[in-house]
DOMARLUM-344336 format. One line per field, with one value per residue (C-alpha): residue in three letters; x, y, z. Coordinates in pm, 1 decimal. Layout:
aa	c(ALA  ...);
c1	c(X  ...);
c2	c(Y  ...);
c3	c(Z  ...);
END
This chain:
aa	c(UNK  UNK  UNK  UNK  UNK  UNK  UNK  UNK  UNK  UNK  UNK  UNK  UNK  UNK  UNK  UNK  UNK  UNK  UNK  UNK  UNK  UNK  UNK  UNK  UNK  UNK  UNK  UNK  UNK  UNK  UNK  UNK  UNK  UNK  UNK  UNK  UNK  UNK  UNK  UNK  UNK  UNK  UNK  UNK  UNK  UNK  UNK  UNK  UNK  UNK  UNK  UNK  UNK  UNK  UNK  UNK  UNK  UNK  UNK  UNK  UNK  UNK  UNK  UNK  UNK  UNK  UNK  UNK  UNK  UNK  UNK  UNK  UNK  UNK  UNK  UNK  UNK  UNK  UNK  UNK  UNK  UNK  UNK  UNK  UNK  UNK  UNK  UNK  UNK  UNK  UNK  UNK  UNK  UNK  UNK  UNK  UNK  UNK  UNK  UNK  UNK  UNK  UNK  UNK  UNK  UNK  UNK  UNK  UNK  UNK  UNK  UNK  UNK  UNK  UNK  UNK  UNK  UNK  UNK  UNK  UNK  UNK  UNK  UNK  UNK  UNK  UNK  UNK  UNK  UNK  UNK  UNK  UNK  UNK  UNK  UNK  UNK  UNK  UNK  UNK  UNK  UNK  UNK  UNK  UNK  UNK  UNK  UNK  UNK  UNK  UNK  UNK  UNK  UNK  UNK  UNK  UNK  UNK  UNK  UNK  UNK  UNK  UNK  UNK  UNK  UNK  UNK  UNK  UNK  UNK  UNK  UNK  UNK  UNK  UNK  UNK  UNK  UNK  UNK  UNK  UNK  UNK  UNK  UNK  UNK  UNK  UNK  UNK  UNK  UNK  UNK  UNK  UNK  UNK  UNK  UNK  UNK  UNK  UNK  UNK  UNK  UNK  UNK  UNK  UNK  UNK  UNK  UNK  UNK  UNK  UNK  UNK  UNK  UNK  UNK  UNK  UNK  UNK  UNK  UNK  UNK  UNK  UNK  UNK  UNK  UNK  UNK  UNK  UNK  UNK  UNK  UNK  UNK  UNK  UNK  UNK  UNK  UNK  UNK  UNK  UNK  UNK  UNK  UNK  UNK  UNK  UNK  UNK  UNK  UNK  UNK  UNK  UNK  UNK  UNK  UNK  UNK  UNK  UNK  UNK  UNK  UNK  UNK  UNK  UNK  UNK  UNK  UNK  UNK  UNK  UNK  UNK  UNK  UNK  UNK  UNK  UNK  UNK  UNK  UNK  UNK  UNK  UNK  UNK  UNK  UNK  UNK  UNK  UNK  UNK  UNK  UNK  UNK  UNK  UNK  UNK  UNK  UNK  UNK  UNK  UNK  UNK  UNK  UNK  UNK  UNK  UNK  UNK  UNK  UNK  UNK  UNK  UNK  UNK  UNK  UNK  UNK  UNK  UNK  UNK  UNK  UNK  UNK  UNK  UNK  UNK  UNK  UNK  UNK  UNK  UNK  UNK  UNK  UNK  UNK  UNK  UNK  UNK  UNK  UNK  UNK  UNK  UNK  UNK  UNK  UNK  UNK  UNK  UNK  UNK  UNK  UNK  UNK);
c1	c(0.0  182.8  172.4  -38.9  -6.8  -309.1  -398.1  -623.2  -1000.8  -1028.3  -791.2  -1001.5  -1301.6  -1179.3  -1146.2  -1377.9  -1473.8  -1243.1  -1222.6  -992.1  -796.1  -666.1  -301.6  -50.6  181.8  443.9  513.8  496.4  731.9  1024.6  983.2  1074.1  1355.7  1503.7  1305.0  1462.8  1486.2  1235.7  1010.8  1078.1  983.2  713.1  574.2  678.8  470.5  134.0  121.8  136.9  -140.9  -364.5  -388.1  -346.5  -566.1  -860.7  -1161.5  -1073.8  -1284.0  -1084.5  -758.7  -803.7  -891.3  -615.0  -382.8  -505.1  -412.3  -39.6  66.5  -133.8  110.9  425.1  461.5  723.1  914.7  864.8  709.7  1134.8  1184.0  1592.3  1626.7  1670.7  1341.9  1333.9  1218.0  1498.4  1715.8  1503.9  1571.9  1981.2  1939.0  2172.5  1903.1  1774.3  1431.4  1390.2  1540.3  1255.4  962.2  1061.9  1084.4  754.6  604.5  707.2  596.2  224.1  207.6  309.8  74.7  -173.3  -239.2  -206.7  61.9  290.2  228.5  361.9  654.0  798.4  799.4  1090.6  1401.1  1616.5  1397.4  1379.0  1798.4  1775.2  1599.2  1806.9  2106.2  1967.4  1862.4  2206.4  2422.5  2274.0  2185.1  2070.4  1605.3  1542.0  1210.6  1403.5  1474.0  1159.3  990.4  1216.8  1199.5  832.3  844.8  1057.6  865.2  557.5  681.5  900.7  673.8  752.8  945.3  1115.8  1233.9  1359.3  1647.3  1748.2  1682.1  1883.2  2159.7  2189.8  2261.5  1948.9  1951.6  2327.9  2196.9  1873.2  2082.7  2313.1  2011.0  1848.7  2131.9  2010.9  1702.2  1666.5  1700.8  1447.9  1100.9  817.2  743.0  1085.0  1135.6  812.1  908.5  1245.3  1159.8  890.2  1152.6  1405.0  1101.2  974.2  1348.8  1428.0  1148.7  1403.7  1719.4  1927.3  1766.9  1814.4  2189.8  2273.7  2218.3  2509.2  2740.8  2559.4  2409.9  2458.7  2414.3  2086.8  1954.5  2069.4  1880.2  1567.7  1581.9  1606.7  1311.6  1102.8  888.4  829.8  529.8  365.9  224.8  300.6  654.3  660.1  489.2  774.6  1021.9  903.9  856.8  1195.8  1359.9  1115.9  1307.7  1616.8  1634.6  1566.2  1927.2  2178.9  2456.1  2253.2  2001.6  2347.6  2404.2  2089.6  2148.0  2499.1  2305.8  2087.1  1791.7  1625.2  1577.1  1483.3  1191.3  1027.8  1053.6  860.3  635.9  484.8  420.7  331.9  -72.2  -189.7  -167.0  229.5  274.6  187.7  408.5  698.4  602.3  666.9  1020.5  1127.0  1015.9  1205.3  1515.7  1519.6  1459.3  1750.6  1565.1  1790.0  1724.9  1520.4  1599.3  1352.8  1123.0  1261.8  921.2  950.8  624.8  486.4  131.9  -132.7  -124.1  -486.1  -457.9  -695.9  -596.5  -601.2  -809.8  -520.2  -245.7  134.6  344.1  237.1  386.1  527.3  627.5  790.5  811.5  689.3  811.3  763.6  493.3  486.4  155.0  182.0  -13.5  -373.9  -317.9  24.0  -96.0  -413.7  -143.1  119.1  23.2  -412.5  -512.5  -891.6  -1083.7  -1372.0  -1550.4  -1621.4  -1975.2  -2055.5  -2323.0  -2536.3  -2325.8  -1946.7  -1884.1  -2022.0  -1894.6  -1819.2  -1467.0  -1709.0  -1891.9  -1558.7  -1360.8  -1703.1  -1626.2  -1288.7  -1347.0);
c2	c(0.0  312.5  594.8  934.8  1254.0  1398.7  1708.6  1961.3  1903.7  2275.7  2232.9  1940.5  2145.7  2364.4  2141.6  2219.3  2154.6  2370.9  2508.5  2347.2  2478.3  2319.2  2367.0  2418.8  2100.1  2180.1  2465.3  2365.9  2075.0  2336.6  2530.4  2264.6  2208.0  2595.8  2791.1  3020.0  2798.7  3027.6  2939.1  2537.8  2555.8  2746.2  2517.5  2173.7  2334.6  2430.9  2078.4  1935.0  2173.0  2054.1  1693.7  1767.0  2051.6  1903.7  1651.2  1303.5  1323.1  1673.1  1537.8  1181.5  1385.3  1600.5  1304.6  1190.1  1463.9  1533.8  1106.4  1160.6  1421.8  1298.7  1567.3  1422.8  1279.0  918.6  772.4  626.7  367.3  368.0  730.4  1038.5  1204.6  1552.9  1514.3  1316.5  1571.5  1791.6  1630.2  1630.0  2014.4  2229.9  2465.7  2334.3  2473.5  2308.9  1972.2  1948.1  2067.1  1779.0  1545.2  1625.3  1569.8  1247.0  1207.9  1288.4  1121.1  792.0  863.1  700.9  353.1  545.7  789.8  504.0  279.3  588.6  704.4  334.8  314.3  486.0  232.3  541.8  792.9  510.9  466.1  918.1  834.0  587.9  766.6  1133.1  939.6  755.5  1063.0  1176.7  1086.2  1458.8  1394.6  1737.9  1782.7  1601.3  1359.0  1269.0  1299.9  1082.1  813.6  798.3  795.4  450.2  325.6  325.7  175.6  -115.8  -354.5  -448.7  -703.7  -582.4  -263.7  -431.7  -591.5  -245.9  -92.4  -343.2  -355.8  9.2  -16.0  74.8  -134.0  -36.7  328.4  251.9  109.0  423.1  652.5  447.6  496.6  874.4  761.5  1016.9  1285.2  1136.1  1274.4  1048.9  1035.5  910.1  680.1  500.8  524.0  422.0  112.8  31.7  66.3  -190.3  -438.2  -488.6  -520.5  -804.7  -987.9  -1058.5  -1350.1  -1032.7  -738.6  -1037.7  -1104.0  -756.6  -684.8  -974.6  -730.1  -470.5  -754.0  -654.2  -243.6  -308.9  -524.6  -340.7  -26.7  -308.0  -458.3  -68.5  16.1  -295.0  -86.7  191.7  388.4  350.0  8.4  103.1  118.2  -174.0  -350.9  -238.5  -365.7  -705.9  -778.5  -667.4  -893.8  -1199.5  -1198.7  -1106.4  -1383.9  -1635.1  -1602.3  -1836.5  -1559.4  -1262.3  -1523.1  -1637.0  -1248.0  -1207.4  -1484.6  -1287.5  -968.5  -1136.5  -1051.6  -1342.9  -1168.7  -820.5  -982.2  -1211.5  -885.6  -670.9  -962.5  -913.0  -544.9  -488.7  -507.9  -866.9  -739.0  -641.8  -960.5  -1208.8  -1117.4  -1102.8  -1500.3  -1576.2  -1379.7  -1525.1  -1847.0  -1776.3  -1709.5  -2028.0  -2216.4  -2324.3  -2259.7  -2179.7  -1890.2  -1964.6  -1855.9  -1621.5  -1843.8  -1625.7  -1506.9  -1142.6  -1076.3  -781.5  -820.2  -570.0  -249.7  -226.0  0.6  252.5  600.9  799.3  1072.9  1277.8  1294.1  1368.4  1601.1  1940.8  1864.2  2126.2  2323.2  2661.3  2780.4  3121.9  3365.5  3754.6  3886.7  3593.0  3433.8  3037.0  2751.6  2777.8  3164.2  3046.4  2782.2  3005.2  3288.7  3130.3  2763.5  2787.9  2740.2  2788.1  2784.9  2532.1  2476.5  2098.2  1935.2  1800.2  1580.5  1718.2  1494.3  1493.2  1252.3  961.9  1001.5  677.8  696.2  558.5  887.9  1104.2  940.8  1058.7  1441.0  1396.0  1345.7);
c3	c(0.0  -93.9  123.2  15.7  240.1  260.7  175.1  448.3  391.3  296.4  -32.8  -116.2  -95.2  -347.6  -591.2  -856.0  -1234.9  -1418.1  -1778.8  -1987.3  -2252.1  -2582.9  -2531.0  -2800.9  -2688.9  -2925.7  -2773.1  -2432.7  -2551.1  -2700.3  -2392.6  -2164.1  -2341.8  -2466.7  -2256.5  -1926.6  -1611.5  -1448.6  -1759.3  -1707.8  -1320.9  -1370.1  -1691.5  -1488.6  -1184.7  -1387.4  -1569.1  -1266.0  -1093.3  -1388.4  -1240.3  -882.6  -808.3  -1051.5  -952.4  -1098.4  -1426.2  -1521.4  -1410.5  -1620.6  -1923.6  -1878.2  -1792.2  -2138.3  -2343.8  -2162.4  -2273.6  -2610.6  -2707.4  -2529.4  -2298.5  -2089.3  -2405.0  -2262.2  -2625.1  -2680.0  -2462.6  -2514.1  -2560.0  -2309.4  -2291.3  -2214.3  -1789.3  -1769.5  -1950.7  -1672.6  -1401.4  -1435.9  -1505.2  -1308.6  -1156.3  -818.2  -874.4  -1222.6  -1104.9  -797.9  -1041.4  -1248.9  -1010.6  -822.7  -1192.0  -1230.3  -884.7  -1018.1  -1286.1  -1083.4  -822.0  -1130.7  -1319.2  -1675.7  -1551.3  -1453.4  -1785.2  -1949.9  -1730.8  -1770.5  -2130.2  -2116.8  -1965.3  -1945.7  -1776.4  -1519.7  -1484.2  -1503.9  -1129.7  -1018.6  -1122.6  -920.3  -639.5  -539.2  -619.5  -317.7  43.2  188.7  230.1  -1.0  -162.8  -499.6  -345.7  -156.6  -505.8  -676.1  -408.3  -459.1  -839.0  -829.3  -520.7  -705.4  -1031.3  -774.8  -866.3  -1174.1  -1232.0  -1575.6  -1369.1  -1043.7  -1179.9  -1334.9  -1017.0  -864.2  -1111.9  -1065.6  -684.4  -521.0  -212.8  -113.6  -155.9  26.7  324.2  367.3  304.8  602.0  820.6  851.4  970.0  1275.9  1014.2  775.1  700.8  766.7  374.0  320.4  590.0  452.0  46.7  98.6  320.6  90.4  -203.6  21.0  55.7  -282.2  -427.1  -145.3  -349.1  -642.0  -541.3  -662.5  -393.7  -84.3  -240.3  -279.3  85.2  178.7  205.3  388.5  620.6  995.5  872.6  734.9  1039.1  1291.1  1128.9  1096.1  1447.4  1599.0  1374.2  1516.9  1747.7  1552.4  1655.4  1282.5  1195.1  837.5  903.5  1098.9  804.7  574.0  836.8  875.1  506.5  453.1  698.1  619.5  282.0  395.5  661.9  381.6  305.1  498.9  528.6  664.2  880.3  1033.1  1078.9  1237.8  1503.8  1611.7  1647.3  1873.1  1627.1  1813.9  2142.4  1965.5  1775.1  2110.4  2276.5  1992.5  1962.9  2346.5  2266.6  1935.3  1759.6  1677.0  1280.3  1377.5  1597.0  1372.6  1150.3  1393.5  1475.8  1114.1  1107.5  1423.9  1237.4  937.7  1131.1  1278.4  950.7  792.2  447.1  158.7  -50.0  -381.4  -743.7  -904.0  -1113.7  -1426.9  -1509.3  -1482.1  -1654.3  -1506.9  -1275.2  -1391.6  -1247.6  -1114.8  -824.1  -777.5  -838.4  -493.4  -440.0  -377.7  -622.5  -496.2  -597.9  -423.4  -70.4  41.1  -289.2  -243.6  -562.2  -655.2  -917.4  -834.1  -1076.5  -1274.2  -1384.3  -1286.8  -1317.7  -1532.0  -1592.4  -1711.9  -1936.2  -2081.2  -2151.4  -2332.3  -2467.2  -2549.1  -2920.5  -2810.4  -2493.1  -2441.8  -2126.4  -2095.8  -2013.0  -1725.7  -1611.7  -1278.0  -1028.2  -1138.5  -906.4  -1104.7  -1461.1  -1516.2  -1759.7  -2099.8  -2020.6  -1999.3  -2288.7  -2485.8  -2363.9  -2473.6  -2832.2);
END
């Protein structure tokens, strides 16, 4: 279950039908490529405020027409698309916008099919996230970007391959400095690579690091993080070398100690990991099916991205002012039926077109 800040009621409230404006994509597209910095943050920021700060049936369409036209550049799978060649821009302020768009449009089933079309936008997030171990607002919205497309199997070995659990453990050991959103992503991150033979191995030499950070994180006051924890050392311990590690950390006595405190959801799964570690299971080999599950998770209500976004320009016009100044061919108010809340998607894919 990924995590998704929520938002005060009161923004939610203000959430309303909006117009919506035929944009001239091309533009926008050579923009985000030759335009000022200033002009890139401020054009990352308002395509993002289109899907976040619009009810679901706006946002979809709208979701729609940025992957129709390859707004992100993410149509070539082998070849830099222009948010990656955004995010490893030198300005700060462009590099965050960037990454809290990706951010968004992973935060949804349609915007993740897209984002992961393209191989190397996915390495361009590897690649910014392990260059650096500071929790900025990048950072944060990079680590959810590849949390929420860890899943797939085609992407964890690159993910792997590219060093993401040695990163993930030294990132971890700042944990008294982390924010609660990263704490969660990056454990999350950790648990669904330790699926793969490769993510378990990879931890081998990292082994009494990354359970010393798990065992001190066993009575976490958040269930979620707990959660994270034990799945991560359920797989982990299914490894000879690191379950032997375990044992001379006294993991043993840590985990019949959590198990007499913690919630019956938490302690359960503590009986199975103090199971596993006295197993003398070998680890298996992936079954070599790395056909992807479908992605039917239900989009949340509230999209990510806007947490805590500081950007503002001095007499500059952002967001749908920004958009209906510089990039509309022709305005068009949509049609909506009496409750917008049930537009079923058949309904708004008729809108659309």
């Amino acid at each position: 279950q990924q995590q998704q800040q929520q938002l005060p009621r009161q923004q939610k409230q203000q959430q309303l039908p909006q117009p919506q404006q035929q944009l001239d994509y091309s533009k926008m597209k050579s923009d985000l490529k030759r335009s000022s910095n200033t002009r890139k943050a401020l054009l990352l920021q308002a395509i993002r405020w289109r899907l976040t700060r619009s009810l679901a049936p706006v946002r979809d369409g709208a979701l729609r027409d940025f992957i129709s036209n390859d707004i992100l550049g993410c149509a070539s799978p082998s070849s830099e698309c222009a948010i990656g060649a955004l995010l490893r821009n030198g300005d700060p302020g462009v590099q965050e916008q960037a990454a809290r768009l990706v951010n968004a449009f992973c935060s949804m089933g349609m915007g993740r099919a897209y984002i992961t079309q393209s191989t190397h936008l996915v390495r361009t997030l590897c690649d910014v996230a392990i260059a650096r171990l500071d929790d900025t607002h990048t950072q944060r919205n990079v680590l959810g970007s590849i949390q929420k497309i860890s899943l797939k199997k085609s992407l964890q070995a690159l993910m792997i391959d590219a060093k993401l659990p040695h990163w993930l453990i030294e990132f971890l050991k700042g944990v008294e400095s982390l924010s609660d959103y990263s704490l969660r992503y990056a454990l999350a991150l950790l648990m669904n690579l330790t699926l793969r033979t490769a993510g378990k191995k990879a931890c081998i030499p990292s082994g009494a690091i990354i359970l010393r950070l798990l065992g001190d994180l066993l009575e976490y006051d958040d269930t979620e993080v707990c959660s994270y924890v034990n799945g991560i050392l359920y797989s982990l311990l299914s490894v000879p070398e690191l379950r032997s590690e375990g044992k001379t950390l006294g993991l043993g006595e840590l985990l019949s100690s959590s198990i007499k405190t913690s919630p019956p959801e938490i302690k359960s799964q503590l009986k199975y990991i103090l199971g596993q570690l006295g197993s003398d299971s070998t680890v298996q080999e992936d079954s070599g099916d790395d056909a992807d599950n479908e992605d039917d998770e239900e989009d949340p209500e509230v999209i990510e991205g806007d947490e805590e976004d500081t950007l503002t320009m001095d007499e500059s016009v952002t967001g749908e002012t920004l958009l209906a100044s510089e990039y509309q061919v022709s305005s068009h108010l949509l049609t909506f039926t009496p409750d917008i809340n049930i537009v079923s998607s058949m309904r708004w894919q008729s809108l659309l077109h």
